[in-house]
N, C-alpha and C positions, 0 to 999 in steps of 0.2 A: 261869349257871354250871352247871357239870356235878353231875346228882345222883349220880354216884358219884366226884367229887370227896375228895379228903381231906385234909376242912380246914385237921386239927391237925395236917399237915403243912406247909403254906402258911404257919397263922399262927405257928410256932415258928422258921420259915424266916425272916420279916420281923417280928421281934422282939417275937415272942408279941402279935401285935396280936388285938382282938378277935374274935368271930366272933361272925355273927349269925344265926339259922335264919328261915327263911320256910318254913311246911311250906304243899304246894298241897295242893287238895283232891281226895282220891281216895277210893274206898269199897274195903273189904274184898276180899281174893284171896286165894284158898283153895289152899295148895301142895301137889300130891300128886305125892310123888316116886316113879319105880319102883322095886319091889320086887326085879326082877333087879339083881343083885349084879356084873357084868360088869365089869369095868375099863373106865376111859376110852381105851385104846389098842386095846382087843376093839371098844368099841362105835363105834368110828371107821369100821368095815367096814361095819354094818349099820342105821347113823342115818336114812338115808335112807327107806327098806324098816318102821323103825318109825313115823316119825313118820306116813307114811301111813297106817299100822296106828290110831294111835292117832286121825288127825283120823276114820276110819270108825267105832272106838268111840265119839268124840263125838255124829257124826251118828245112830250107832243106839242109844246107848244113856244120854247124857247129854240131850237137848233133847228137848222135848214138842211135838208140833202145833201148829203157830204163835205157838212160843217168840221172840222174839226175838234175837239176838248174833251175830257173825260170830266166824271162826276165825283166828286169826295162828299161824303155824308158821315158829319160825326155823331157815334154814339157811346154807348156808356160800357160795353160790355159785350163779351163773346155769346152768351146765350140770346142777348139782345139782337148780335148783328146778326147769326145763322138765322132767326126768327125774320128778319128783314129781309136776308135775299132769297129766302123761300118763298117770303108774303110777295117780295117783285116778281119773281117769275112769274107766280101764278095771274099778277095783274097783267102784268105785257101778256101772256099768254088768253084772257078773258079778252082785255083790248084788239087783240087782232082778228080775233070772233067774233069778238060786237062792231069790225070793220072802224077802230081808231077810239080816237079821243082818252077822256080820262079817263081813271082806272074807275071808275064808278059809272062811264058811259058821258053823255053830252057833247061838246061840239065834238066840230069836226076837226081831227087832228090836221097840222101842215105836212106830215109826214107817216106812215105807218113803218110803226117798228117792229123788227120782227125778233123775238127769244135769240135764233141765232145771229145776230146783229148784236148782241150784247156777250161783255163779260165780265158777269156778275162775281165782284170778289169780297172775303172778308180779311180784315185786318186788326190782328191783334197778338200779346206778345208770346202766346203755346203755341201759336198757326206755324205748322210745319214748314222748313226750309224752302222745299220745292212751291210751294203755293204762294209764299213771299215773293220768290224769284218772278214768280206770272205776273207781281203786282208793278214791282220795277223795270218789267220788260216794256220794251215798245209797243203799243199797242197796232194789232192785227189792220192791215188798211181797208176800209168799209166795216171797222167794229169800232163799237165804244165802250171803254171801262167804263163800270159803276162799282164804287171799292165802300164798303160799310165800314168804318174805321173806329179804333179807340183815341185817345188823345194821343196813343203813338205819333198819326200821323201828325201832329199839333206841333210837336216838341223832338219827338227826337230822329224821324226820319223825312226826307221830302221825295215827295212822289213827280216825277215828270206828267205833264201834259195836264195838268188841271186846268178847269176854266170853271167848273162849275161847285160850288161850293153851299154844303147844306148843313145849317149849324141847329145840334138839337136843342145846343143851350144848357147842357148837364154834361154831368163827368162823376166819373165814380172816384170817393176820395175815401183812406182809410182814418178816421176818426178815433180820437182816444178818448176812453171814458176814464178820468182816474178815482172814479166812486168806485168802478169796478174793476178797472185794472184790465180792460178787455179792447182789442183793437175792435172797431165796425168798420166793413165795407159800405158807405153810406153812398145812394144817388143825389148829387146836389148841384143848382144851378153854381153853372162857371164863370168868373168873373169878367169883368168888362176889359181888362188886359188879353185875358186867355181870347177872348169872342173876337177884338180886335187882331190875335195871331192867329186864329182858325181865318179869319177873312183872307187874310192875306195868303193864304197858300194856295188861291186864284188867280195871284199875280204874279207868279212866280217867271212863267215864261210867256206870257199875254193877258192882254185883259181880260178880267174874269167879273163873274158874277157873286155874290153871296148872299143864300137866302135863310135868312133867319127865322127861324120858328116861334117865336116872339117878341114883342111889341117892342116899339121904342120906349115906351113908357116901362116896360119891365126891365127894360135897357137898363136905363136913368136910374129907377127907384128898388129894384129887386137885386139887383148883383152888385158885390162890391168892388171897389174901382182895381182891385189886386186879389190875386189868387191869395187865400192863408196862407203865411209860412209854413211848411212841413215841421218845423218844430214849435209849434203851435197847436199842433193837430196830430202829433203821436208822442210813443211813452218818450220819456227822456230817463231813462234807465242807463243807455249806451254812455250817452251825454255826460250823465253827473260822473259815471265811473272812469272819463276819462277826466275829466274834471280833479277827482280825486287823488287820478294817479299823476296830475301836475303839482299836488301839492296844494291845489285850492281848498282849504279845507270850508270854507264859506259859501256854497254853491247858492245861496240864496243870494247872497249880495254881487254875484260875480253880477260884469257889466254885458249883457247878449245885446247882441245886435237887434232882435226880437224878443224880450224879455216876456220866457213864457208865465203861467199863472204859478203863484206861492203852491195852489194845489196842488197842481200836475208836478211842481217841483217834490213838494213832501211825497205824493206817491210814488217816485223814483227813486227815493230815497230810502223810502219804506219796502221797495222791491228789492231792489237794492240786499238791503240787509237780510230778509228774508232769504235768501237765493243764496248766502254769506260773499258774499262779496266783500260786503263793509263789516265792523264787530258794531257793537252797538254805544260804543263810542264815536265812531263817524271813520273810523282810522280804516284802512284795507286792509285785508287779509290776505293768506297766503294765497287763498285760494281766489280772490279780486285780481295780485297780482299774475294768478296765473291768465285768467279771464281775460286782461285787457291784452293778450297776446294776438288774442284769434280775432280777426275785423269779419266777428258775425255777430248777430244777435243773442244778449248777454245771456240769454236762459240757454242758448246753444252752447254759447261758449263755457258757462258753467257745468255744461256735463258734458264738456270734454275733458275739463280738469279732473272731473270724479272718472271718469274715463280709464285715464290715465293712473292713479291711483289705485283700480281692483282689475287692473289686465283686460279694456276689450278698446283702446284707442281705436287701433286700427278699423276696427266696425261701426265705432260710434263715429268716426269721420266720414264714411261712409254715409252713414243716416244723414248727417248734418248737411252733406256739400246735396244731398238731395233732399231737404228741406230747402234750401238754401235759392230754387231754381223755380219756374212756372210749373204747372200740373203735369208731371210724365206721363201721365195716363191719357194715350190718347183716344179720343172718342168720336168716329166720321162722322160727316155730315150728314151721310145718308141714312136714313131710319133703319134701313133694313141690315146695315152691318154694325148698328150700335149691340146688338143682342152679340152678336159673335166675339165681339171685343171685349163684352162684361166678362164672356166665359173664359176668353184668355188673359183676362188679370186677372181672373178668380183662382188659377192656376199656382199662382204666387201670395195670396194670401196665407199671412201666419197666423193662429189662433190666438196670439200676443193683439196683434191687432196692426195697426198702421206703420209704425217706425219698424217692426220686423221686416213687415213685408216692403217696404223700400229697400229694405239692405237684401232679401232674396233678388230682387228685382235688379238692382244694379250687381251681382255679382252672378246673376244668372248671364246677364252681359256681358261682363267679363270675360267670365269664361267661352263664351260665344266669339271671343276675342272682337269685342266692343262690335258687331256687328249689323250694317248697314237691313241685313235682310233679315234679323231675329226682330226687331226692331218693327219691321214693316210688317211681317208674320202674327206675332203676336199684340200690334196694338199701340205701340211707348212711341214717346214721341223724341225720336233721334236727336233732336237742336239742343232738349233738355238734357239728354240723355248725357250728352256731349260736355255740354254747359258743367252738371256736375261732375264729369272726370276733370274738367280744368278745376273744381272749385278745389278739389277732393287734393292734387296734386299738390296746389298752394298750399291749403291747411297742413300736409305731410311735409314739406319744406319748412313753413316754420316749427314743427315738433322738432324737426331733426335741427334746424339753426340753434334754437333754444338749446338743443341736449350742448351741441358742439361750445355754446357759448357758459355754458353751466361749466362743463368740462375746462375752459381756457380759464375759466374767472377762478377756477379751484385750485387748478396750477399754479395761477400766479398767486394768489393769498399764501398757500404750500411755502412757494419761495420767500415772500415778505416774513414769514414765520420764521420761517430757517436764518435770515441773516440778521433780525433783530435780536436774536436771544443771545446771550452772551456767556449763561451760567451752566455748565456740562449738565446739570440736572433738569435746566428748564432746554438746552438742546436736545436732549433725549426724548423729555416730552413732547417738542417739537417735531420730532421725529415721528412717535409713536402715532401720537393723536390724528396728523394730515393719513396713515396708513388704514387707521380703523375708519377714517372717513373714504377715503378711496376704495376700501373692502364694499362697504355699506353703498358707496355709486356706483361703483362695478353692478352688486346687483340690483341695482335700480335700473342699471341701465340694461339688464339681461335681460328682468323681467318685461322692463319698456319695450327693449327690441322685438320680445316672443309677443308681445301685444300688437306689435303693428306687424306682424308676420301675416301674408294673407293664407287663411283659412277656405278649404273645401265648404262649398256653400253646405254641403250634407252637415255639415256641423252646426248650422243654422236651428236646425230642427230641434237640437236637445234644450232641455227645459232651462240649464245651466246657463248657457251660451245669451239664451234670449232675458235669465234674467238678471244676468249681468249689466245688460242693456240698458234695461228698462231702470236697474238700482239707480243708472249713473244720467239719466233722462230724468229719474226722479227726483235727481237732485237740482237740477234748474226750472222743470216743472212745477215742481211741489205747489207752487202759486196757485197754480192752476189744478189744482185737484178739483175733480169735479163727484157727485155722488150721486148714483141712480135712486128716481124716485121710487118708493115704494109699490104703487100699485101704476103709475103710467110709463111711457116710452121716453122716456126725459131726465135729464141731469139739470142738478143745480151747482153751483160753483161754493166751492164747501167753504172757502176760507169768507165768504162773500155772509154765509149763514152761520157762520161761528163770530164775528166781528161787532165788538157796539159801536156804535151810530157815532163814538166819539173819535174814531178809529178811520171816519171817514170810507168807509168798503160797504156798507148799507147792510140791512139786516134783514132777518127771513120776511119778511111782509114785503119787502122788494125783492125779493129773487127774481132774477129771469133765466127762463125755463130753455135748456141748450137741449140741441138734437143734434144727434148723431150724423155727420153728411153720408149723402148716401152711397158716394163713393168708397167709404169708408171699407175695411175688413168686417168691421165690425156692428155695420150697419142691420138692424133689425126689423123685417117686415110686421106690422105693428100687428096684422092678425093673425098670421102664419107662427108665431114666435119665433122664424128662421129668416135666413139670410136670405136675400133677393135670388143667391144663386141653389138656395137647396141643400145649404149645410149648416147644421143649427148650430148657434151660439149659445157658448155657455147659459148654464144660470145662474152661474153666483159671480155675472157680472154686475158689480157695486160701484169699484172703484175706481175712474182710468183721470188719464192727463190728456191732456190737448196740446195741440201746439200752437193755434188762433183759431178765436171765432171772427167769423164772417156773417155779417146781420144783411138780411135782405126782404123778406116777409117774415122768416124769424130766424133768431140764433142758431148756428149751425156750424156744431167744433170744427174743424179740420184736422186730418193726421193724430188719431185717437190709438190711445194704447191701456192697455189693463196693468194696476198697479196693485201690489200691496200696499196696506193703508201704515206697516210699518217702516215703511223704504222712506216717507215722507217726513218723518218722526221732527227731526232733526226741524224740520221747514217753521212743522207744528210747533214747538217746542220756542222759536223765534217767535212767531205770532203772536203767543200767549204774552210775551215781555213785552213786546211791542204795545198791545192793545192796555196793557198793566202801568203805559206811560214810563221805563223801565228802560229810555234808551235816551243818548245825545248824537243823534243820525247827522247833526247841521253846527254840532259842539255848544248846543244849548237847548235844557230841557221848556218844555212848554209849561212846566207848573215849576221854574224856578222863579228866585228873586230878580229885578232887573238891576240892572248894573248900580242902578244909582241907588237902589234900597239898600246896597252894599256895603261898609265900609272900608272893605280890602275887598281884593281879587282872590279867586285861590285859581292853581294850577290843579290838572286833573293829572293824574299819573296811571296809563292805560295799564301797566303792568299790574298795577297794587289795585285794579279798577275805581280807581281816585282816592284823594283825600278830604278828608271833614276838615270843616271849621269847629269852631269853639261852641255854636250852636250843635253841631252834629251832624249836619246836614251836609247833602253831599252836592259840588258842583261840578260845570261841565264845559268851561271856558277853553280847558286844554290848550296849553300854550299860546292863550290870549291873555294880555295883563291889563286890566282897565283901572286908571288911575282916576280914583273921585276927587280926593280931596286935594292935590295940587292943583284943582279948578283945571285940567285940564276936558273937556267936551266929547262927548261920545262918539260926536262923528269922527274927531282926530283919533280918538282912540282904535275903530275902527278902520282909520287910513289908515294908522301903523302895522295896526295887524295884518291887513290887507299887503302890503309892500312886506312885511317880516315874513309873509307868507311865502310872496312871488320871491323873493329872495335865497331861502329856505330850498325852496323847489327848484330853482337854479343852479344853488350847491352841490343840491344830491344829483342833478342832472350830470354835471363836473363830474361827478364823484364817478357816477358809472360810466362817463366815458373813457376817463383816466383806467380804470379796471378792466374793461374792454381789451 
């Protein structure tokens, strides 16, 4: 369990149960916060630039000739930390020229430290196997780590031999916007839980030190006393649709332990439906049902079911379990072999754009028979690489469990068929009707099978092949269409500028302007009109999808591919209803009557897409019955519903396991 957990919010949550503490064993850590008074919004510019500052006054002015302790320094981010252990070198290395002291010059150090005397490392979660390994080893005798770290080392791994601790006081968190339906990568100060568990990874095997990089006063009044919940602070898309598939049909009233905002609910809901998942009565659909299969993220898991349906599973599992992992693309440290590396990913770019060239990329491995030294050769980074043949395995395990379980459930219904009929004429049909359906899975299941058959990467290339792909990406993208500006290097998010203001998704006077990352295939040198590497991009690129932006100085898609604007149709076509007020996402419209302007209830009958009252007018309670005038109260009537619900959803859980 998590030490910055909170408790007595858990156990008041599950009716005051007990709680027990187990304290581990640590020694003494000494906090000294700075004395600069700065704001957490000032010191955001300059976090970088101190922490270095301060791991130099450790080394000259904190540890003694053959002290023991290594140094931990938290920071926000892999581009942040390679910038830090460059910036130290170069100080230690000025330091032992200017004969000591700080990395700016001044007293006189108790010790000269010399470059090789240290082993400067970073840490974060792409850093390849073997450089991790350096981090967890023992350190060399007469050397001392200095490890640049993300909140990895905070949370989920511990590093031996720390004493020295330098907290930058930020943390990179991904934030959910649900105006726009867009994840941000955001730097923001860390909470006074989080600062309290960086401290402590000082005292893990002796007393340690922990130096903060700001004040106790920003301590006290700038951080809050607990990290955000994570479901607080991204979509709840996954969330509602499992929600759904329990039978809650009421996901606003449901009780969360963290009860996120109404808003971020309705845009989950509204994603949701868009993506089809849900119809626009609130209910699932086949294709929702298929969805909550795959434990990935719902827009992935949505075009796997489209996948599945026009013959490319097999490839589009592929893309996904490599979406699904850190950056493959690996990028050295060293300046002078970043050029080399650009030109061998450039090797494996597809004119499609991003999700092609992942699936070249992992099947060019493949066939390399997953190899350690293609790998190192060209650039990718092995951990990741790895990471998605395990993701890619699981996802093909459940296709094939599903098929087997589809197949066992058809069997036995076959047989329930056969021994209830009684009449030789409805026997017969019994007979017949289970065969035409066995014909008809047969070849569903031929064509399934020729789908997950693995294909010669040379097949890759054909136009067919890639826009298979792309149809069944477009089908959980579609949200995320985005549309090249006119006359500059920039996309806007089209459903974002098709939307009115009542719709919640902001309109063209708030657009923000997404660029292409540059890693991308499809990335475009703004004056050259070609690619960074000297092969032009199309120009009648308009249209493509994303798979997340990442906001940092500015919006910046990730993993981009070129669409037609017909493949989307369907997404479109949803929006339009939606924004037309034209749907019951939560089994109750926003511009109906409330319950008690009512004098009956009506039921909604999804099939018949409901029934009117005597007014004409159509409702959306759907197997909710609210009684007025027996003076019975809203809120009961709402218990009931609520219990008739979990109840409901119980039975059919019964149901399927009995079928099983």
């Amino acid at each position: 369990m998590s030490a910055t957990l909170n408790v007595t919010k858990f156990s008041d949550f599950f009716n005051e149960c007990p709680i027990y503490t187990i304290p581990g064993r640590t020694y003494p850590v000494e906090i000294l916060h700075s004395r600069d008074t700065t704001k957490m919004g000032a010191l955001k510019s300059t976090y970088v630039s101190k922490c270095v500052e301060t791991v130099m006054h450790i080394l000259n002015k904190e540890v003694r000739p053959g002290e023991v302790g290594d140094i931990l320094v938290f920071l926000t981010g892999q581009h942040e930390i390679e910038k830090a252990c460059q910036d130290l070198k170069k100080a230690v290395q000025d330091s032992s020229i200017n004969g000591g002291g700080d990395a700016g010059g001044g007293n006189q150090s108790r010790s000269s430290v010399k470059l090789d005397q240290l082993q400067i490392l970073p840490l974060y979660a792409s850093l390849e196997l073997l450089d991790q390994n350096t981090i967890f080893g023992s350190t060399p005798r007469n050397m001392r780590k200095i490890i640049f770290a993300t909140n990895i080392a905070q949370t989920s791994v511990t590093i031996p031999n720390i004493r020295f601790v330098v907290d930058s006081g930020f943390v990179k968190q991904k934030m959910y916007d649900p105006t726009t339906g867009m994840d941000a990568l955001l730097v923001v100060p860390i909470s006074q839980a989080a600062a309290t568990q960086r401290s402590g990874r000082a005292g893990r095997t002796r007393a340690g030190i922990c130096f903060r990089l700001y004040s106790r006063e920003n301590f006290e009044t700038e951080m809050d006393k607990e990290t955000v919940p994570e479901i607080l602070r991204t979509g709840l898309t996954g969330t509602v649709l499992s929600l759904k598939r329990l039978g809650i049909l009421d996901v606003n009233g449901f009780e969360f332990l963290d009860r996120p905002g109404q808003e971020e609910l309705q845009a989950a809901l509204r994603e949701l439906y868009l993506v089809g998942g849900i119809d626009q009565f609130g209910q699932m659909t086949d294709a929702g049902h298929g969805m909550i299969a795959y434990p990935v993220n719902p827009l992935l898991a949505r075009a796997l079911v489209e996948a599945e349906k026009i013959g490319c599973l097999d490839k589009v599992i592929t893309i996904v379990a490599m979406l699904s992992v850190e950056e493959p693309f690996y990028l050295p440290r060293q300046e002078e072999e970043q050029d080399a590396a650009r030109e061998a990913h450039a090797k494996y770019y597809h004119q499609s754009g991003d999700h092609v060239t992942l699936l070249n990329v992992y099947e060019t491995w493949r066939d390399a028979d997953y190899s350690k030294d293609w790998c190192h050769k060209n650039y990718f980074n092995l951990r990741q690489l790895r990471m998605a043949k395990n993701i890619r395995s699981q996802l093909k395990d459940i296709v094939n469990r599903n098929s087997q379980n589809d197949r066992d459930q058809h069997s036995s219904s076959s047989r329930k068929d056969d021994g209830q009929k009684e009449q030789e004429k409805e026997k017969d049909s019994s007979r017949h009707y289970p065969d035409r359906i066995t014909d008809r899975r047969r070849g569903d299941e031929s064509r399934s099978k020729r789908s997950r058959e693995e294909m010669p990467s040379s097949s890759l290339t054909t136009s067919s092949s890639s826009r298979s792909i792309l149809e069944a990406f477009s089908q959980g993208y579609g949200i995320h269409l985005s549309k090249k500006h006119q006359h500059r290097p920039m996309f806007y998010h089209y459903l974002a500028s098709t939307s009115s203001p009542s719709a919640g998704t902001g309109t063209s006077s708030t657009l923000l302007a997404l660029h292409v990352s540059p890693l991308s295939a499809l990335y475009m040198d703004e004056e050259r009109s070609m690619t960074k590497h000297g092969r032009r991009v199309a120009r009648d690129l308009e249209w493509v999808v994303y798979h997340e932006v990442v906001y940092h100085v500015k919006a910046v898609m990730r993993y981009v591919s070129k669409v037609d604007m017909r493949w989307v149709k369907e997404t479109m076509d949803r929006a339009k209803i939606f924004d037309q007020g034209q749907v019951w996402l939560n089994h109750e419209r926003s511009d109906m009557p409330s319950p008690k302007d009512s004098k009956t209830s009506s039921s909604l009958d999804a099939n018949s897409g409901g029934r009117k009252d005597e007014d004409g007018e159509g409702r959306a309670n759907n197997n909710r019955t609210t009684v007025v005038e027996g003076g019975e109260s809203d809120e009961q009537a709402k218990k009931k519903a609520r219990l008739a619900s979990l109840e409901a959803a119980r039975k059919r859980a019964l149901e399927r396991r009995q079928n099983q």
